[in-house]
Residue, then its C-alpha position, 0 to 999 in steps of 0.5 A: x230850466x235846470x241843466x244838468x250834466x252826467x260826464x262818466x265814462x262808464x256807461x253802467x255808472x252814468x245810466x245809473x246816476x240819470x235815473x237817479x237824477x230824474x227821481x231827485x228832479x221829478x221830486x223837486x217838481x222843476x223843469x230839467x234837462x239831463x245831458x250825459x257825456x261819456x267822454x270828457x272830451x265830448x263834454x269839453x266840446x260842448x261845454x267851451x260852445x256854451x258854458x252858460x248853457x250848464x247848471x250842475x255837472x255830476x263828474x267822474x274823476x278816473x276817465x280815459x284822456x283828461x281826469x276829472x280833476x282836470x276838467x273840473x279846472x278847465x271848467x272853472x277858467x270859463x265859469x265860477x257858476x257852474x256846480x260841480x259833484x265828484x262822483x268817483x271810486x277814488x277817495x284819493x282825489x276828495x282833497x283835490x275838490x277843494x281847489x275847484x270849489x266843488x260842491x261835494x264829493x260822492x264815492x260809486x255806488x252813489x248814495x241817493x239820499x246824499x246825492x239829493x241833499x247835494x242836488x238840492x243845495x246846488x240847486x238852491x244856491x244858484x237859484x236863490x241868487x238869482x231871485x235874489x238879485x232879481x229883486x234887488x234890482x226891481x227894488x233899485x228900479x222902483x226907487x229910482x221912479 
């Protein structure tokens, strides 16, 4: 299952970015659960429990108490596998990405076409490593017997 999440805390963006979501998953024909956070307090919370428990997090930068930014670095002491897409109405912060290995970076209103090339990128590297390992380590295992 891919779990994705939506962390705005503008509820007219989020709502928007699920249902477009949905549309690029649905097309995808994957299993996915979509959880939306509108703080990123809440996220944090959630996230330090389980961060295994996350795939993609579709983030603003502008938010009341902890930016984007730096929840993105609070993110990445616990989990370099993660993928992350800024979507924010601030261009001011595209360099600041960077520092966090996001995997793009996308201005409000959300390009849908651009959001689902990004989507499925993130989407394809983490599970393409995954089976790839996979299969490395059953060739490993068949040539040990």
């Amino acid at each position: 299952m891919y779990r994705v999440v939506i962390c705005d805390d503008e509820q007219t963006f989020s709502d928007m970015q699920e249902e477009v979501c949905r549309a690029i998953l649905d097309k995808m024909d994957i299993e996915y659960q979509i959880s939306v956070f509108a703080s990123s307090a809440k996220f944090m919370d959630a996230f330090t429990e389980q961060p295994e428990k996350f795939d993609l997090i579709l983030l603003d930068i502008v938010m009341n108490g902890v930016d984007g930014i730096e929840l993105a670095k609070r993110i990445r002491q616990k989990s370099e596998d993660v993928e992350i897409i800024f979507i924010t109405s601030y261009q001011d912060y595209v360099f600041q990405g960077y520092d966090v290995n996001a995997c793009g970076y996308l201005m409000k209103p959300v390009d849908k076409q651009k959001l689902e090339q990004l989507i499925v990128k993130a989407y394809e590297k983490q599970f393409k490593e995954n089976m790839l390992i996979t299969q490395l380590s059953h060739t490993d295992s068949a040539e040990k017997r």
